[in-house]
C-alpha positions in Angstrom: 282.7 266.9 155.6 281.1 263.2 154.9 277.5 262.3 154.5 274.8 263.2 157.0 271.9 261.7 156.9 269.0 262.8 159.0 267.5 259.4 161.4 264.1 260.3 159.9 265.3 260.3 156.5 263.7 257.7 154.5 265.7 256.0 151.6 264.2 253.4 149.9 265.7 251.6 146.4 269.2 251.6 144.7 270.2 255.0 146.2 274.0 256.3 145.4 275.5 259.1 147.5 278.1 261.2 146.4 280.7 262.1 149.1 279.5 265.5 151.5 276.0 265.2 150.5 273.5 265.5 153.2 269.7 264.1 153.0 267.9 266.3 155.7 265.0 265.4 158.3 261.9 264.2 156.4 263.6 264.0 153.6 262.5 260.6 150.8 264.7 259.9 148.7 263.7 257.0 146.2 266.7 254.9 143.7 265.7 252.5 141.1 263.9 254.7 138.4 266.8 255.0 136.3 267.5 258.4 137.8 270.8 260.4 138.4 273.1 260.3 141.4 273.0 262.5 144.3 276.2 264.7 143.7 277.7 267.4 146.1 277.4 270.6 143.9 
C-alpha cells in the first residue's frame, strides 16, 4: 500500500511521511516543531 492522503487534508511545515501511512479527511498535520515522524506502525 503507499500513502493516501485525503484532498482535504491540510499539511502545513516540514512534514515527513513514512511509507503506507495515510492522513485522513480533515485531518492537520503540522512539521517544523522539532517533532517525530509519521511512521506506519
Amino acid at each position: 500500500m503507499k500513502n493516501f492522503i485525503a484532498k482535504n487534508a491540510t499539511i502545513v511545515g516540514d512534514v515527513t511521511l513514512d511509507t503506507e501511512v495515510t492522513v485522513w479527511f480533515n485531518s492537520v498535520l503540522r512539521g517544523g516543531m522539532g517533532l517525530r515522524p509519521y511512521y506506519y506502525r
